[in-house]
Structures are given as C-alpha cells and as structure tokens.
C-alpha positions in Angstrom: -25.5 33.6 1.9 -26.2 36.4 -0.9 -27.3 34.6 -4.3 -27.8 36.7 -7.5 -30.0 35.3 -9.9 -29.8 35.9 -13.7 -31.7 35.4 -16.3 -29.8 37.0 -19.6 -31.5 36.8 -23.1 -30.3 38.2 -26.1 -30.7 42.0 -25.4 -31.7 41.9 -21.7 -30.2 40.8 -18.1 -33.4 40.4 -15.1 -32.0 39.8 -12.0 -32.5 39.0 -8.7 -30.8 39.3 -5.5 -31.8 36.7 -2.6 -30.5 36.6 0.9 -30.7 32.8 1.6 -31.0 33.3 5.5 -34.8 34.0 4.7 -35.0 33.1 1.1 -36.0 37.3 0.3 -35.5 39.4 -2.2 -33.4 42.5 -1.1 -33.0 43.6 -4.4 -33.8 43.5 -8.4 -34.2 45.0 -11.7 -33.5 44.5 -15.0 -30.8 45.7 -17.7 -33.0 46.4 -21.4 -32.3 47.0 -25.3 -28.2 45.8 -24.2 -26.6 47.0 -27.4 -27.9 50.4 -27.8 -26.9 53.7 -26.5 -30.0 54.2 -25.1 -30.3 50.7 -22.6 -33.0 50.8 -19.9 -31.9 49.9 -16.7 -34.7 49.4 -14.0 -33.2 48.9 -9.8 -35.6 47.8 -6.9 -33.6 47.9 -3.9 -35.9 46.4 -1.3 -36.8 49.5 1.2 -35.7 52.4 -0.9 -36.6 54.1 -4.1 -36.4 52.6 -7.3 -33.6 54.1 -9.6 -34.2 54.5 -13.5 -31.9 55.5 -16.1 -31.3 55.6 -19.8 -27.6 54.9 -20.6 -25.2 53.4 -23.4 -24.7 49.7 -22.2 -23.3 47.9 -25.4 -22.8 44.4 -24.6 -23.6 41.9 -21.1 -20.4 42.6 -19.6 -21.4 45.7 -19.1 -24.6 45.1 -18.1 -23.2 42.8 -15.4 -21.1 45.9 -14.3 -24.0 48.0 -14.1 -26.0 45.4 -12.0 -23.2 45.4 -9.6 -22.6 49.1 -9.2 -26.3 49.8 -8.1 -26.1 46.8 -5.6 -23.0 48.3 -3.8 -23.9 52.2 -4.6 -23.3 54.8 -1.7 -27.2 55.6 -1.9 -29.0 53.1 -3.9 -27.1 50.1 -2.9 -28.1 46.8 -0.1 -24.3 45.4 0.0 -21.4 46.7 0.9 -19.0 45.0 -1.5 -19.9 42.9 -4.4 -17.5 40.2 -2.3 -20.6 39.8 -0.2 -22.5 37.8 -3.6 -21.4 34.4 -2.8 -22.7 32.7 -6.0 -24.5 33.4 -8.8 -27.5 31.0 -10.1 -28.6 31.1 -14.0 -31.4 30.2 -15.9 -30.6 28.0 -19.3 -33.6 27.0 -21.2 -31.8 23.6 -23.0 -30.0 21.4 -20.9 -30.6 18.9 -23.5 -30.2 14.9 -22.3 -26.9 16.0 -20.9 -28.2 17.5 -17.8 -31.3 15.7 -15.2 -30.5 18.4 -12.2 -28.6 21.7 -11.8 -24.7 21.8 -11.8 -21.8 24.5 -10.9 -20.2 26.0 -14.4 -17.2 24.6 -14.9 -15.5 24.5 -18.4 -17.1 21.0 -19.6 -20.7 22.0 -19.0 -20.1 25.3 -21.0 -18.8 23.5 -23.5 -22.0 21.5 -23.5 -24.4 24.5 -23.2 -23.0 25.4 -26.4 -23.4 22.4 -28.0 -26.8 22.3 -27.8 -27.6 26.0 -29.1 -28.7 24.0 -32.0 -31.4 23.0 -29.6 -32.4 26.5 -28.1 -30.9 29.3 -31.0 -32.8 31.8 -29.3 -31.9 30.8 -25.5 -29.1 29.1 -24.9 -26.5 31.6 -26.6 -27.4 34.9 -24.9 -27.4 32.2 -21.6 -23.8 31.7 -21.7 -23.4 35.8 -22.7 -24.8 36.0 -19.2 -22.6 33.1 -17.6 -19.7 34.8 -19.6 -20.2 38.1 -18.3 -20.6 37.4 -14.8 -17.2 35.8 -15.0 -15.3 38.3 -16.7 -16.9 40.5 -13.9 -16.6 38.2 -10.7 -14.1 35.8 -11.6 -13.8 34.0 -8.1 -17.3 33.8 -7.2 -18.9 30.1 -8.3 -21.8 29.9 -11.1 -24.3 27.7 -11.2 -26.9 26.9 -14.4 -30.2 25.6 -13.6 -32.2 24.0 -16.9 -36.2 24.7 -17.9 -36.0 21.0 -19.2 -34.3 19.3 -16.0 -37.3 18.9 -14.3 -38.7 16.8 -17.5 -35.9 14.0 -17.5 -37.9 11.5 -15.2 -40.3 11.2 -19.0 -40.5 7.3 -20.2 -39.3 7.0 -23.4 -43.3 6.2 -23.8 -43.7 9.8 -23.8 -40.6 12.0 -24.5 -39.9 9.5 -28.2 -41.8 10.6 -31.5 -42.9 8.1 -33.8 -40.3 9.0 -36.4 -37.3 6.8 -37.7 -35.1 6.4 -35.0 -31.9 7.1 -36.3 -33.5 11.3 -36.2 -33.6 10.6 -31.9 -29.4 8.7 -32.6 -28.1 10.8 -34.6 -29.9 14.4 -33.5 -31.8 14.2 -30.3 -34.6 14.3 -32.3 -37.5 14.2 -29.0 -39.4 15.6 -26.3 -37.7 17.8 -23.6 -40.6 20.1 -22.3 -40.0 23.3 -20.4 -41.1 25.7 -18.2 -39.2 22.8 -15.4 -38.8 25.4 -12.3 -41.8 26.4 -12.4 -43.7 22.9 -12.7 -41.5 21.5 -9.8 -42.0 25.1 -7.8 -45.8 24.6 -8.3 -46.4 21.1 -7.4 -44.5 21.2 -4.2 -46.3 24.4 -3.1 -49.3 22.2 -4.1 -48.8 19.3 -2.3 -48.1 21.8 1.0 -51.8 23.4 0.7 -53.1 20.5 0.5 -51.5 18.7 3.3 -50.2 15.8 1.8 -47.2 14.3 0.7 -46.3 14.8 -2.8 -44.9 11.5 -3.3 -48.8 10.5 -3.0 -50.6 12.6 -5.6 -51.0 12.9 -9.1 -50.9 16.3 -10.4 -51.5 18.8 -13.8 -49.6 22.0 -13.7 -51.0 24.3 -16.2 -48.4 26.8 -16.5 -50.4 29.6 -18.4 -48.7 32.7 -19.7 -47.7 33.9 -23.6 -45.7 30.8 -23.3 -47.5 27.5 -22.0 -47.4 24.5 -21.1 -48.7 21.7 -18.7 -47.4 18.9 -17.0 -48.4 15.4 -16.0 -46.7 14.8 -12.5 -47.0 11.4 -10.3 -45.0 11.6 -7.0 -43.2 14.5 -7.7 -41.9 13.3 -11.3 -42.4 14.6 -14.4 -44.0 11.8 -16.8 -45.3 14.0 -19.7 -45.5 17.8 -20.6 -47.0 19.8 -23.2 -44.1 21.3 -24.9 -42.0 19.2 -27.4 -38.5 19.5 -28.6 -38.8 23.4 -28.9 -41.6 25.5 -27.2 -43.5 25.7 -29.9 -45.5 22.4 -29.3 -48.2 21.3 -27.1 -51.0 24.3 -25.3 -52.4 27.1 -28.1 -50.2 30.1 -27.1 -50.3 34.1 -27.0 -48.0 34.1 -30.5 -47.2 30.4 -30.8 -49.8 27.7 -32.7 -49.2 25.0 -30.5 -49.8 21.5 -32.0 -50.8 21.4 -35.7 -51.0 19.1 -38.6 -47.4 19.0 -39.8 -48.3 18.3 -42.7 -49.6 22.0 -43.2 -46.1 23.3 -43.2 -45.0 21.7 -46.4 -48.5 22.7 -47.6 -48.0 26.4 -46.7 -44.6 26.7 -47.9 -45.5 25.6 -51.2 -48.9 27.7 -51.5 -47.7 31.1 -50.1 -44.1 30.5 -51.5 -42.9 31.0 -47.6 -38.8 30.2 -46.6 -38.0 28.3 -43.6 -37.5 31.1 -42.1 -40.4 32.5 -42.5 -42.8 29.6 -41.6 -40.8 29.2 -38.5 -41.7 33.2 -37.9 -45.4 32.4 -38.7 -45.5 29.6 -36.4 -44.0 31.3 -33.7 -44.8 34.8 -33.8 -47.9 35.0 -35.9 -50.2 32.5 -34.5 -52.2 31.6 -31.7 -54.5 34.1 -29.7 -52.8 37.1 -32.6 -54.1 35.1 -35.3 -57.4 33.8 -34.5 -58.5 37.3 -32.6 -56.6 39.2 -35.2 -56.4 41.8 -31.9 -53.4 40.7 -29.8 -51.9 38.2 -27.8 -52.8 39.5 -24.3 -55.5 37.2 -22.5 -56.9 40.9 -20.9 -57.6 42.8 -23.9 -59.2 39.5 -25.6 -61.4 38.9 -22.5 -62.5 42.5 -22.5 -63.0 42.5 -26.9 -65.1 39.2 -25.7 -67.1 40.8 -23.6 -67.5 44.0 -25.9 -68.7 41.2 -27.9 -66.2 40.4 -30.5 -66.7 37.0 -32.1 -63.4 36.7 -33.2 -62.1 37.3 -29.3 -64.6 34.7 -28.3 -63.2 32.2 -31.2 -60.0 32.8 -29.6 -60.5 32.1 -25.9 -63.0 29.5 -26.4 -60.5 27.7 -28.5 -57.4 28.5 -26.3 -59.6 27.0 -23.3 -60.7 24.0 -25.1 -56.9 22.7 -26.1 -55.9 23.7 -22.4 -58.8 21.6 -21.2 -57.9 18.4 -23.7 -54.6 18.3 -22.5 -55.9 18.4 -18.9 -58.0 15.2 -19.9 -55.4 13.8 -21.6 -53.1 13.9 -18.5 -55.8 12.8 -16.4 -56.1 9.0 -18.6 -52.4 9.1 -19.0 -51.8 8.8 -15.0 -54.5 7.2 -14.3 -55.9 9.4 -12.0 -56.2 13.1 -10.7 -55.8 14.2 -7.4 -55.4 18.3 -8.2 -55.0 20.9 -11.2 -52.9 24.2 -10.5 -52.5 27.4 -12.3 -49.8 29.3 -12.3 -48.0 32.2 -14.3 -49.6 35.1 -15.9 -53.3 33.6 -17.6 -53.5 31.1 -14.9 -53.1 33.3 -11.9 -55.0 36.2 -13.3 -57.6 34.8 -15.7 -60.6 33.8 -13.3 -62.7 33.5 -16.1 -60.3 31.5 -18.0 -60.5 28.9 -14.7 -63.8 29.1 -14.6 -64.8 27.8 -18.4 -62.3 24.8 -17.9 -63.6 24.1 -14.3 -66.8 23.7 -15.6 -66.0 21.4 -18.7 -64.4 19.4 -16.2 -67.3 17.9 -14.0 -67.2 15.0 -15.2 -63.8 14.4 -13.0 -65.8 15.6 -9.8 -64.6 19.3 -10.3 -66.5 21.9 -8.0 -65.3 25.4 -8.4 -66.3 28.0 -6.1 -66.9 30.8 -8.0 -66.7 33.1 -5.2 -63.3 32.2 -4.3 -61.9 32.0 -8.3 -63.5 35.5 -8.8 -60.7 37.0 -6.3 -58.3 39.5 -7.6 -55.6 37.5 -5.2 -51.9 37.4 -5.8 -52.1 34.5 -3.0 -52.1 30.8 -3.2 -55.4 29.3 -2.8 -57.7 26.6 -3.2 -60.6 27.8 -5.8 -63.1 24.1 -5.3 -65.7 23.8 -3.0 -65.0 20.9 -0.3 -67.1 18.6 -2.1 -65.0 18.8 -5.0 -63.4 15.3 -6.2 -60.5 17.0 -8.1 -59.4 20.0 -6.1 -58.0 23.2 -8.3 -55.4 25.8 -7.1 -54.1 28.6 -8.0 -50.6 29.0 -6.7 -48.4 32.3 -8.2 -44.5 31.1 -9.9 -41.3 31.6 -8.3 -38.6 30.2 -11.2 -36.2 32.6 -9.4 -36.4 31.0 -5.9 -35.8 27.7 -7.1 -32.6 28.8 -9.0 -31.4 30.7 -6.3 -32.3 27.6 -3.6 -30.6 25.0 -6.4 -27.4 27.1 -6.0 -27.8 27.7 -2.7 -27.6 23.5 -2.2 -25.0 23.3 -4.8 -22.3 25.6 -3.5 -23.4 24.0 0.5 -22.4 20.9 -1.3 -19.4 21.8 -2.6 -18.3 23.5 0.5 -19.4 19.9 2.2 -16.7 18.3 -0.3 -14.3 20.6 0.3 
C-alpha cells in the first residue's frame, strides 16, 4: 500500500511518499512560498535525480496537483497513476479534547478541526487547506488526520488543569494539551526497543529539542505530563519562543512599552528565547560556535537554555517517581553533543554516566551515549513524525477495509 504523507502550513506542502510493504520512502519534496508566482518546488524521487523548479503555484490545490504530476511524471516519476496512492495521512497540530487517536476525515471531524482554529490560528487552518486540497484533487482516495496533541490525552487532570477559575477550562478549554505527540510516542518506542525491554515497564523523558521544544514524562508508554501548554509557547526555553515566564510580565510590558496584543504575542513568540538572550540568532550551531569564539552573551544563552531543559528533566524524574532512560531527539538533541553533554553531567546525581566518546559522534544513528555503569541510561534516537502518520493511516484504512 502507497501512503502520501502531508504536512501543509500556511504557504508550504512537505510531503512524503511511503510504500507500506517496507515502510520506505520512494519519494518526497516539498511545495514553498504557495501564493506567489515564484513557488519553490523541491522532488526526491528515491534512485533518480532530484528535480527543482521555480513556478506560479497560487493556492494548495495546486500545489497538490503539482505533487502528483512529479510522482507519476514520464521521467521523474515512482508511480504509474496517482490511482496507485491508496490514502493519504495528515499532520494537524490541535486535535483539541475531541480527538485521543487518529481518525479517517469524514465531514464531522472537519467540522471539528475547524472549530478549534481558535486553539492553533497558525496550524490548524492551513491543515484543512491541505485536507481540502487533496480532496478536491483525489476525491475517492480516503484521508486520514493524525494530531501533535493525541499522544498527550492519557495526562491526569493533575497535570493538563491550570490553577485558574474553572469556568475558563468549561466554557473555553482553557488547559494543557502538549505537542510534538508523534514524535514523543515514535521516540519512546524506539527507546524501549534499544534497550530491550518492554515499554509498558519503563519510565521515560523525551526531550524533543529543535527551534520548537518540548519534553515529555512517559510511564508505560503513556503520556502523564509534557512541557508545552495550551499553545507551544509554554514549557522548554526555545530558538524564538520564551518558554515559561512570569505572566504577570505581560501586563507589565504592555503597559511600560505601550505594546498591543498583538504585538506581545509577536515578542513572545518570535523575539525571545536563544534570539534574545544571544542577540545573534536562534540556531543552536552558530551560538555554540559564538560560545566557543567566546561570546558571553552566546554562553548566557546556552547555559540558560540547558539549565531549563535540565529542570524540567528533574522535574519529570519526582513527578514519576523514577527514571529508567532520557532520549534526544529532533534537531538540538540529535546534533548538539555538547548540549548532551552539559545536562549529562548536571545529572549525576540520578546515576547518569555519559560516555563522552560515544556522545561526541557525528552519528545520524540511534544509540546509547552512557557508559554501562550508568543508573539512568541516555539515548539519542533521530524523529520520524512522518512514519508514524503514514503507519496510523496505514492501520486505519486496514481497519476500515476489516469493517467493510
């Protein structure tokens, strides 16, 4: 079975193309700057050359269209017919409280991704543009939507409620969701396979660590806390995002630098974090190497990004009760050694043993960076958010068929 994998934001399509038989990817790309006569559209067909091209694309319907004529082009192409795409899986970043696992599209749970753009304004619309395009372009084949804040549903009201007045969690949802889902659940499975046990006996923290991050307390496989709140913007000090403050400075702010909603909510999210405290950038490479050039605002930065990361990781450690492993994944965590190291070695108090040899590895491959001595053992295991969309779809249209 053929399963395309989308992931649509507000001027961009990535896809992915998998053939289920082996779970590869025979091909994938990406669609850029949709709504401008100069789009970017990126193709790698898996075994032949990869096909640029700058081109009016206007709107996701055509980008769709686009997508399709490379996969089934005379030269360029790894189907025959776009017939042979048996179902197409999508990435939604909000499924609010109204969704605990993935489901086929059907007209009620569209109606219910768009209810909750309220919850995700940046995510969720251009989401159902790519759910919406898709159909207007392959109106038989089945859709599936798989949520970044599914994974999160198994939190005890302990942890997803804020102490607020209650009638803001009635009346608006007003509480944690967490994100980043696919790639916590991806992680901690691959986690629980290196280390030869079941998953349903460990207690786990998945740092997920790129310009968005978060981390997750998992016991047994289930999600019981995360990082991230009722937007992204909470929880881990990010590339542009603050992470947990005071709220209390965001009336304060407003009213000393005459700032708009708007604008507070750009500060917040755009303006802070590594970019504001290294007053360089928000990529962990060029702060590491300004650090080592010896910077001092660089080395404010990452010592203060690695000193929330570690509090949360000790935070998540009293809250289960326990620690059995820490993984890193996603851009900082699999590519930052030095960023492991500094928070493997605050952690010795837990039993952690890192050895440096094996952390220092430029390695795209899952490994274990502790010595065997080490009480906690540490991984670093690389993301895959596509494969689990495409295997959630995968199970969902074998299901269906099952019904049928």
């Amino acid at each position: 079975m053929n399963i395309l994998v989308i992931n649509a934001g507000s001027s961009s399509v990535k896809f992915q193309l998998y053939d289920m038989r082996e779970e590869t990817v025979i091909a994938a790309g990406k669609v850029e700057r949709i709504g401008m006569d100069s789009a970017i559209v990126t193709y790698e067909p898996a075994g032949k050359p990869e096909v640029h091209a700058v081109e009016e694309i206007l709107e996701h319907t055509t980008a769709i269209r686009k997508v399709l004529d490379l996969l089934v082009h005379p030269a360029h192409g790894v189907l025959k017919s776009s017939s042979e795409i048996e179902a197409v899986g999508h990435r939604v970043v909000h499924g609010g409280e109204s969704f605990a696992s993935s489901v086929l599209v059907d007209e009620e749970v569209k109606r219910e991704i768009k209810r909750l753009f309220e919850l995700a304004p940046l995510h969720n619309p251009a989401h159902m543009q790519g759910i919406l395009a898709v159909e207007a372009n392959m109106p038989d084949v089945p859709q599936a939507v798989v949520f970044d804040t599914a994974f999160h549903q198994t939190m005890p009201p302990v942890a997803y409620l804020y102490p607020i007045p209650s009638v803001l969690y009635k009346r608006h949802k007003i509480r944690r969701y967490g994100f980043h889902g696919t790639s916590h659940a991806y992680v901690s499975e691959r986690a629980a396979a290196l280390l030869g046990r079941p998953l349903e006996e460990l207690k786990l923290i998945t740092c997920h660590i790129g310009n968005g991050a978060s981390c997750a307390a998992i016991v047994s496989g289930r999600s019981v806390d995360t990082s991230m709140g009722m937007t992204p913007l909470e929880g881990l000090m990010m590339g542009t995002r603050s992470g947990d403050i005071d709220p209390a400075i965001v009336p304060f702010a407003m009213g000393k630098e005459d700032l708009t909603l708007s604008e507070v909510n750009s500060m917040l999210n755009k303006h802070s974090g590594l970019l504001a405290i290294s007053r360089l950038g928000s990529d962990m490479r060029e702060i590491q190497q300004a650090m080592a050039d010896g910077d001092a605002n660089a080395k404010l930065a990452f010592d203060m990004y690695e000193y929330r990361l570690r509090k949360y990781i000790g935070a998540y450690a009293a809250a289960m009760n326990g620690l059995d492993a820490i993984v890193f994944t996603a851009g900082v965590g699999e590519n930052s050694a030095p960023l492991r190291e500094a928070v493997c070695r605050n952690l010795s108090f837990l039993g952690v043993e890192l050895d440096e040899t094996v952390n220092a590895q430029r390695s795209s491959a899952e490994r274990l960076i502790t010595t065997p001595a080490s009480r906690v053992q540490v991984l670093v295991i690389p993301t895959n958010e596509e494969l689990v969309i495409a295997r959630d779809t995968y199970q969902l249209i074998l299901n269906r068929r099952s019904v049928i």
